[in-house]
C-alpha positions as CSV (number, residue, x, y, z in Angstrom):
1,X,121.4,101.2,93.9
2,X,123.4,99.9,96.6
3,X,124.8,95.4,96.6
4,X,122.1,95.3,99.6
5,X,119.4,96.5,98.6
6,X,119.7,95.2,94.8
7,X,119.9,92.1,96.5
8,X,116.5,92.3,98.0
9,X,115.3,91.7,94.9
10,X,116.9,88.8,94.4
11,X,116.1,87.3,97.7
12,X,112.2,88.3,97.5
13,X,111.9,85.0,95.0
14,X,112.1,83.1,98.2
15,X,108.4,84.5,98.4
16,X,107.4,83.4,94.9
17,X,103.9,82.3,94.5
18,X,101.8,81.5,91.4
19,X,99.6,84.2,90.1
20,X,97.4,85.0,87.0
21,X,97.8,88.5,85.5
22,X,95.2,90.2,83.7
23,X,96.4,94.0,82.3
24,X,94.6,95.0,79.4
25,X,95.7,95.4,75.8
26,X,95.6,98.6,73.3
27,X,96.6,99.1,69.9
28,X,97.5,102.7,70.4
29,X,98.4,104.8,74.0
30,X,97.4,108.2,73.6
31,X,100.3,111.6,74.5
32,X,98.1,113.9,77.0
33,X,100.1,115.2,79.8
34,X,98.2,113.1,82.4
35,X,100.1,110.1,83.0
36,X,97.7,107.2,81.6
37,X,99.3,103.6,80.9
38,X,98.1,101.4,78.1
39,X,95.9,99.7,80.2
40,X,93.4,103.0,80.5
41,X,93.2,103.7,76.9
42,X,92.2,100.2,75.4
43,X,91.0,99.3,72.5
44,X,92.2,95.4,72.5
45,X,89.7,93.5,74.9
46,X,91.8,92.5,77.7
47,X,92.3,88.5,78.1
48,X,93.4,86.3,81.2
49,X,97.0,85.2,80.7
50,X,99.0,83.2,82.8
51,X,102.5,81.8,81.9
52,X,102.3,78.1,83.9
53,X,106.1,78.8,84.6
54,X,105.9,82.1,85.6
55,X,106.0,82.7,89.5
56,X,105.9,86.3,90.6
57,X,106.6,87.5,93.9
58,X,104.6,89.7,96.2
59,X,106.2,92.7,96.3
60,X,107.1,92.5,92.4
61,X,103.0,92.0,92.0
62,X,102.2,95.7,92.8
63,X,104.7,97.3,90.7
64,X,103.4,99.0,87.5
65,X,105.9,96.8,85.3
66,X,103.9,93.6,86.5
67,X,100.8,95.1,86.2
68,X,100.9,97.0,83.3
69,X,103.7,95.2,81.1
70,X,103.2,91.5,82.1
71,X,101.7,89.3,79.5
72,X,101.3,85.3,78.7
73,X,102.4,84.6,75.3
74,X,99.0,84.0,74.1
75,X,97.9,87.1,75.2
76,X,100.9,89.0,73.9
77,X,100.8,87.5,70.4
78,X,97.5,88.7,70.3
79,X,98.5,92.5,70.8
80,X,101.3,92.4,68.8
81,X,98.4,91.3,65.8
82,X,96.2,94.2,66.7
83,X,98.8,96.2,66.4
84,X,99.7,95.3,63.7
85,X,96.2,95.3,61.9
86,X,95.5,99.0,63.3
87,X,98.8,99.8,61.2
88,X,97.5,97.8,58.0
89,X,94.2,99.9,58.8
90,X,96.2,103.0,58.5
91,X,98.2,102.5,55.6
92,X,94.9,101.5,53.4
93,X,93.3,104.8,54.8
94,X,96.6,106.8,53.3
95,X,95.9,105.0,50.1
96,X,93.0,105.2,49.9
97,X,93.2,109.1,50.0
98,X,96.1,108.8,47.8
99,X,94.1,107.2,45.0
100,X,91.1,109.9,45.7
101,X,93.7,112.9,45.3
102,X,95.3,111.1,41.9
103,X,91.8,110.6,40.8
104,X,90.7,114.0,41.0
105,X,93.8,115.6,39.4
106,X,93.5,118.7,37.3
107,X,96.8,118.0,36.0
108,X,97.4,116.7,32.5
109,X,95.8,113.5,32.3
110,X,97.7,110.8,33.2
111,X,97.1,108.1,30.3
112,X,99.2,111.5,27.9
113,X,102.0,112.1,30.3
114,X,104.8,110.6,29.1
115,X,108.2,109.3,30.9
116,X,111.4,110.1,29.5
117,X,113.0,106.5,28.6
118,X,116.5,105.2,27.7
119,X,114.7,104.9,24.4
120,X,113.5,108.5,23.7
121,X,110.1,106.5,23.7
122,X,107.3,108.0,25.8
123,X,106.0,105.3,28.4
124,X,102.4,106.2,29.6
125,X,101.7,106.3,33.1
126,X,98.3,104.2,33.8
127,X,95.4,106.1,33.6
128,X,93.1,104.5,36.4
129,X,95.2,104.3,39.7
130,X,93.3,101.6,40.5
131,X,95.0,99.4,38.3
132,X,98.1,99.8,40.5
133,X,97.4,97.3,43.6
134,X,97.8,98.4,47.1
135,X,101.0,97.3,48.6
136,X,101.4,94.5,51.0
137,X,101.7,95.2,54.8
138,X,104.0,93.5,57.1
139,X,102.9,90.7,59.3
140,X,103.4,90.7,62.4
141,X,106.4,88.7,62.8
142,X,108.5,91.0,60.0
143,X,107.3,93.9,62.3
144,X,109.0,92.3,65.1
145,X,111.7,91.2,63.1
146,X,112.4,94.8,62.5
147,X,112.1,96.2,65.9
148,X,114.9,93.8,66.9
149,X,117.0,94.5,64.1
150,X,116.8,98.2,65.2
151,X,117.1,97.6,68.7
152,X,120.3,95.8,67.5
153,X,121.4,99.1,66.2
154,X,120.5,101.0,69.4
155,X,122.9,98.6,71.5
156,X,125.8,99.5,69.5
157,X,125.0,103.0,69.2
158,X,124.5,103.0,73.2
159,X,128.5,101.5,73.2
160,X,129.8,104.4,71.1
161,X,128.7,106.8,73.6
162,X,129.9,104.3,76.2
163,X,126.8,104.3,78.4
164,X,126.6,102.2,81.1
165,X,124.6,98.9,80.7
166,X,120.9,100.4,82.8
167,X,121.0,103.0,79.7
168,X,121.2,100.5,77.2
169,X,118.9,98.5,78.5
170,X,116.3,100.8,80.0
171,X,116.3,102.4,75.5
172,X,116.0,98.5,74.6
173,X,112.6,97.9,76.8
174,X,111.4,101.4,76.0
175,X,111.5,100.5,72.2
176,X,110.3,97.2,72.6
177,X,107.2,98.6,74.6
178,X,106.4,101.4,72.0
179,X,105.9,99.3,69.5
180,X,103.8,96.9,70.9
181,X,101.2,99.2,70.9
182,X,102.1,101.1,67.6
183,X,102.6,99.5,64.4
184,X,105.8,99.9,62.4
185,X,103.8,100.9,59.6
186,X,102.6,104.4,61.4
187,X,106.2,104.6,63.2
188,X,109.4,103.4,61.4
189,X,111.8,102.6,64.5
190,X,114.9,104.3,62.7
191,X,113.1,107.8,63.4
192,X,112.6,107.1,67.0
193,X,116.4,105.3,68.4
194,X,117.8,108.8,68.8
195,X,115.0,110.1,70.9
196,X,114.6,106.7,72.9
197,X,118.1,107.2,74.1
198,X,118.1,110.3,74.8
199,X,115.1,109.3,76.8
200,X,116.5,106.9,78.9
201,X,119.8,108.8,80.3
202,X,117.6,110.7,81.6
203,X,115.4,108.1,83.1
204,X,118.6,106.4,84.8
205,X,120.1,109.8,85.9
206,X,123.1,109.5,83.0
207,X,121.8,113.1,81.5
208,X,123.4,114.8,78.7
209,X,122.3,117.7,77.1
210,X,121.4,117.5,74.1
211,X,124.2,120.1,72.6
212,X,126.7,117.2,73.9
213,X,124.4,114.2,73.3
214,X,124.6,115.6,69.6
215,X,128.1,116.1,69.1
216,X,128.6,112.4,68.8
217,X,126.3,112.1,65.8
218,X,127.0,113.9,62.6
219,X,124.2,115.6,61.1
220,X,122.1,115.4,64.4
221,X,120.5,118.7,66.0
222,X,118.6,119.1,69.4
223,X,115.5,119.6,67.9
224,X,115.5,116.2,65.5
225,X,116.1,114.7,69.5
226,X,113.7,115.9,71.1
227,X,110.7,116.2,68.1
228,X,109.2,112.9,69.1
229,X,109.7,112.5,72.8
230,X,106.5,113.3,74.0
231,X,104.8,110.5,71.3
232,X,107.3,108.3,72.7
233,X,107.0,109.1,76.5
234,X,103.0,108.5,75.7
235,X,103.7,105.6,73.9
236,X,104.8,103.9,76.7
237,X,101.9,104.6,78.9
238,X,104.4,107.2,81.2
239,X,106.1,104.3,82.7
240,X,109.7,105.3,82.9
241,X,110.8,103.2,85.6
242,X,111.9,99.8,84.4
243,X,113.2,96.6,87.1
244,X,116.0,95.2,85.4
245,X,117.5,91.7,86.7
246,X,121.4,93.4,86.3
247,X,120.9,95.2,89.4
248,X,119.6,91.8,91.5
249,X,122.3,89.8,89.6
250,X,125.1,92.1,90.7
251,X,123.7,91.5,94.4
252,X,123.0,87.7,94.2
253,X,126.6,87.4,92.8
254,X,128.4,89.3,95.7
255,X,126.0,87.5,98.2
256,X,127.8,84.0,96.2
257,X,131.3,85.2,96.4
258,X,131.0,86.4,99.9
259,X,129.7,82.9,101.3
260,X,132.1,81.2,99.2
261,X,135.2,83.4,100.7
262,X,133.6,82.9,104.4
263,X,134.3,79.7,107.1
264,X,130.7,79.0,107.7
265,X,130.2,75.5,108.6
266,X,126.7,75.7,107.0
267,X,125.9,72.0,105.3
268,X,124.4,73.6,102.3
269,X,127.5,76.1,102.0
270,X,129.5,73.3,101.9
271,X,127.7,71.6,99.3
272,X,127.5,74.1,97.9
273,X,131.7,74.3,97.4
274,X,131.6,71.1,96.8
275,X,129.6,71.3,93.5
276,X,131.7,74.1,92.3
277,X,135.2,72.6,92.8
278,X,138.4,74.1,93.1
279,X,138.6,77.8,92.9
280,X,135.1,78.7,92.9
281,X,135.2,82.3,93.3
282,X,137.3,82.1,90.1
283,X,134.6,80.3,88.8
284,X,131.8,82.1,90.0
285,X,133.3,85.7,88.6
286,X,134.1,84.0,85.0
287,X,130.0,82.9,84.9
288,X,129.2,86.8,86.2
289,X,130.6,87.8,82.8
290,X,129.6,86.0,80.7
291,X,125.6,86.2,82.8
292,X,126.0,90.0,82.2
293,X,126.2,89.3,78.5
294,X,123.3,87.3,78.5
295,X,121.2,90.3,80.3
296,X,122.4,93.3,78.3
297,X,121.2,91.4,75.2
298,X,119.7,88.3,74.1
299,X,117.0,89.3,77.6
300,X,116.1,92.6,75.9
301,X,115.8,91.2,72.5
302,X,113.4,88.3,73.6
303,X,110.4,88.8,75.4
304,X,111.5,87.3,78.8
305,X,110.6,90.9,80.5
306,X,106.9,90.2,79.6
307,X,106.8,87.1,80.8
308,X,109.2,87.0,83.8
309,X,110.4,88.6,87.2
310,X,113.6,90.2,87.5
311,X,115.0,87.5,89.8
312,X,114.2,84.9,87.6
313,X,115.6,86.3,84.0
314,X,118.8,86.6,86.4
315,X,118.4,82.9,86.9
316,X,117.7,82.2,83.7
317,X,120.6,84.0,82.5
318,X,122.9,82.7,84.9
319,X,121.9,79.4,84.3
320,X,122.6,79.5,80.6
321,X,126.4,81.0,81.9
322,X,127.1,78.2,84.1
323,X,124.2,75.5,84.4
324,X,125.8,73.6,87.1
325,X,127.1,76.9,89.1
326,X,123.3,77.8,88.7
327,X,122.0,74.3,90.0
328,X,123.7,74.9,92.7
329,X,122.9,78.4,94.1
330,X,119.1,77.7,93.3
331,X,119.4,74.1,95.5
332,X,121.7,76.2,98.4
333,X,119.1,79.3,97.9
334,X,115.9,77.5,97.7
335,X,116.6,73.6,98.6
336,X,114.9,71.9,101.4
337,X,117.9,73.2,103.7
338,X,117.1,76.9,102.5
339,X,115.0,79.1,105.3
340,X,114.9,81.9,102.4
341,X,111.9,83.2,102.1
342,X,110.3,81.9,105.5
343,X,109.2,83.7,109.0
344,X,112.3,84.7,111.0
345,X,111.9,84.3,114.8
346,X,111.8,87.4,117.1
347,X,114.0,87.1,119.5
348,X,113.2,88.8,123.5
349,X,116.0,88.2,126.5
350,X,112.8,88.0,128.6
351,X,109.6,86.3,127.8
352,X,107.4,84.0,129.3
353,X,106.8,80.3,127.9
354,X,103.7,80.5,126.7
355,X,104.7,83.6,124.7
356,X,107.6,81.3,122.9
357,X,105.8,78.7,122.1
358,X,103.3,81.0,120.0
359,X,106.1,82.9,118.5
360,X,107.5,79.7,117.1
361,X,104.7,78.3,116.4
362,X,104.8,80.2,112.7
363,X,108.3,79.1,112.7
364,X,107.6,75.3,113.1
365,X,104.6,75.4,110.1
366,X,107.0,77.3,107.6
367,X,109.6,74.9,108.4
368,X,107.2,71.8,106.7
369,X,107.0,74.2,103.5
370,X,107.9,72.6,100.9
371,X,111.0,73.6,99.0
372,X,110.9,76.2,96.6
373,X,113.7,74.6,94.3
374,X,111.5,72.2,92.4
375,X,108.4,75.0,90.9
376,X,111.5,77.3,90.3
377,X,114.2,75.5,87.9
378,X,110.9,75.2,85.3
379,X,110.7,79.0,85.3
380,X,114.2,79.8,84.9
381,X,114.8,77.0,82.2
382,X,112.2,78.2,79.8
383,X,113.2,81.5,80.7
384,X,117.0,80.5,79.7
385,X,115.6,79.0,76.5
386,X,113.8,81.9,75.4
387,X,116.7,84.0,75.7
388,X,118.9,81.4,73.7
389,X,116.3,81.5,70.9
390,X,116.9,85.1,71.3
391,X,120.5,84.4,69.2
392,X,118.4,84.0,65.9
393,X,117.8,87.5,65.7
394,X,121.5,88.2,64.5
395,X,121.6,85.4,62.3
396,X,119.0,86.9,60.2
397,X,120.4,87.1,55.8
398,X,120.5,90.8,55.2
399,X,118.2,90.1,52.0
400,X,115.7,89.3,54.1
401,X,115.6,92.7,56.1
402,X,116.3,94.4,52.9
403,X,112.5,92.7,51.6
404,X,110.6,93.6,54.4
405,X,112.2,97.9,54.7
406,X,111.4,97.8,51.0
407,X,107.5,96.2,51.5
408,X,107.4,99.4,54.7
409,X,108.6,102.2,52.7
410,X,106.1,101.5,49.6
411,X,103.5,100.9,52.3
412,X,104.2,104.2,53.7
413,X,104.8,106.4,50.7
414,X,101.7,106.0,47.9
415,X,102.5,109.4,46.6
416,X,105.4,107.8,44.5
417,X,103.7,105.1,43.0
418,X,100.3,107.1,42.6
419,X,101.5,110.6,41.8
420,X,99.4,111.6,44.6
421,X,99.2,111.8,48.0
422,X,101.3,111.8,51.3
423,X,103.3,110.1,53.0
424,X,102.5,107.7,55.9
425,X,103.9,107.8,59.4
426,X,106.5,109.9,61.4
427,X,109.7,111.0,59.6
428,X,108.2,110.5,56.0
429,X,107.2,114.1,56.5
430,X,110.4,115.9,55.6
431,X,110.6,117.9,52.7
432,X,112.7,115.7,50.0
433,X,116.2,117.3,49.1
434,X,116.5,117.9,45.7
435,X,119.1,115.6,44.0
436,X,122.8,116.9,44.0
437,X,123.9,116.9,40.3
438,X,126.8,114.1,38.9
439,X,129.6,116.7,39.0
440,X,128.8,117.6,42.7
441,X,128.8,114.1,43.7
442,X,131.5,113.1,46.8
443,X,134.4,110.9,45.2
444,X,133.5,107.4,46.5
445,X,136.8,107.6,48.4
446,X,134.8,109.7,50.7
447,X,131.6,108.1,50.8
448,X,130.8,107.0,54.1
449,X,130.7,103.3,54.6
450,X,127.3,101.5,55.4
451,X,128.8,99.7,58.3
452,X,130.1,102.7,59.9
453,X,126.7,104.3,59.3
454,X,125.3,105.0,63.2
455,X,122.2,103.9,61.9
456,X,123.4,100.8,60.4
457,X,122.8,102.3,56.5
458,X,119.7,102.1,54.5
459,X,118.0,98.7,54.3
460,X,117.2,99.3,50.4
């Protein structure tokens, strides 16, 4: 997408208005080849939601993103718990069987099979599998907590194959929106980064086959790719195109850099310098840096794309960059000296004066509008905050992540505390490899680190 036209986007928040959003929740989307979004397969009873800060503008209202994928944070802590309670659902139906099947064994009986000990001395299994208690789901927030951990994971391994920043961030939201309608519990997020990101080159025209998109990770074959992306591409409703604030930042940036370069005598340009002191460009291309950071992770992380335009989670961003260098642009942009987002005059070399007056007319009233600056900074200050709060997410103790992948893997495989059963969810359905005798053990010399792990090593 070209400067111009990105920065269309950007400029369109000079046409910001207040609006209340109402798309419909579901705790599932279903995978038919007719493209359906969440919204037409619901089984969460849609609520009114309106984030007081949020501002939307007209053109970004009738986009599939805002009208599908917008939520207030009331209404989107509410589908993230029915998600979350459609997974507990399934997990009790799996043990539920589980304890049917160990019931009904025709094995030996259970309270006479004995384990092997350190001992030599036979330990009983427990007759009655009822006596072993079910195991306890996650809640909602240590679902989320996961999701983020693994998104974590998908940035980095997005910078080993060295894709550009729309790739990374178009696998992030497509993640992020996956499992807000499906529960960790049915569909562990490890299984699925592979195929997510294999997804999304494809979505931002940054294709590789999957031959070469395999050749980066050992052990990975096309078919482990591509075996869940049609649940995923259903998962997310069919909505592969996503509006991310880089590409109006990169235009609102060379939009600032260009005015500050020019010899306008504008007042508000030269206020504008002013405010930003010597060497603003310098100034202005240090902030783009660091601004970029902000949107290629702590926005994808946080929920700012559910409750926020494009244009203004560029703000936001920018603003937690340079706070001043953002209070500026915003007053130059959308002060009381701003004409952005107002009627422009036509202009004729030959009209009659009757005729001019009515064509200024609309000019005059949109002149007594009131500034947009004020109902804006709100917006893009909680916006900035919730990206900040974002920062938490790396700061969780590995024990802690460690507890909740152990509570999901007994959660999603009764069979090995039942002796019965199967397991729960996508990729528990592999057959197990047997285990590799002592002597044919690698020497740990050649054991592969967990931090080099692609996948960031096993939790447990």
């Amino acid at each position: 997408m070209s400067a111009r036209v990105s920065f269309c986007e950007c400029q369109r928040v000079g046409q910001l208005k207040q609006t209340v959003q109402d798309p419909a929740a579901s705790t599932s989307v279903q995978t038919t080849s007719t493209r359906q979004s969440p919204t037409h397969i619901n089984h969460f009873p849609p609520q009114p939601h309106h984030h007081p800060a949020t501002m939307e503008d007209q053109l970004y209202t009738t986009t599939t993103q805002c009208k599908t994928w917008s939520f207030g944070p009331t209404t989107l802590s509410n589908l993230r718990s029915a998600t979350n309670a459609a997974g507990v659902r399934s997990i009790k139906r799996g043990w539920k069987r589980a304890r049917v099947e160990a019931s009904s064994s025709t094995n030996t009986p259970l309270a006479t099979t004995p384990i092997p000990s350190n001992n030599n001395t036979p330990t009983p299994i427990p007759a009655d599998p009822s006596t072993i208690p079910d195991p306890e789901p996650l809640s909602p927030s240590e679902e989320l907590t996961l999701v983020n951990y693994y998104m974590l994971r998908l940035m980095a391994m997005s910078d080993i194959f060295s894709f550009p920043s729309s790739v990374k961030a178009t696998a992030c939201i497509f993640l992020s929106r996956f499992h807000l309608h499906h529960s960790v519990h049915s569909y562990h997020p490890k299984h699925l980064l592979t195929t997510i990101l294999f997804l999304a080159t494809k979505t931002e025209n940054n294709y590789l086959s999957t031959a070469e998109f395999c050749k980066r990770i050992p052990k990975l074959t096309p078919e482990a790719v591509l075996k869940y992306e049609f649940k995923v591409a259903g998962g997310i409703g069919w909505d592969f195109e996503i509006r991310h604030p880089l590409r109006g930042a990169d235009g609102g940036i060379m939009e600032l850099l260009t005015a500050l370069g020019s010899n306008s005598s504008d007042l508000g340009l030269q206020t504008l310098k002013e405010k930003l002191g010597q060497n603003p460009s310098r100034r202005v291309t240090d902030a783009a840096g660091r601004m970029k950071g902000y949107l290629t992770k702590e926005a994808l992380v946080s929920d700012v794309y559910y409750h926020y335009t494009p244009p203004q989670i560029f703000l936001g961003a920018l603003w937690l960059a340079d706070k001043e260098l953002a209070e500026a642009y915003i007053e130059w942009r959308f002060g009381e000296n701003s004409t952005m987002g107002r009627p422009i005059k036509k202009k004729k070399k030959e009209r009659k004066g009757k005729e001019r007056a009515a064509e200024d007319e609309p000019a005059a009233e949109a002149s007594k509008q009131p500034a947009l600056a004020p109902k804006l900074v709100p917006a893009v200050i909680a916006c900035a905050e919730m990206m900040l709060k974002a920062q938490e997410y790396e700061k969780i103790p590995v024990d802690v992540l460690k507890r909740i992948d152990k509570k999901l893997h007994r959660c999603q495989n009764p069979q090995k505390f039942l002796g019965a059963g199967s397991p729960i969810g996508i990729g528990n359905d592999a057959p197990q490899q047997p285990k590799k005798q002592a002597e044919e053990a690698p020497p740990p010399e050649k054991k592969r680190k967990t931090e080099d792990d692609m996948f960031g090593g096993s939790l447990r």
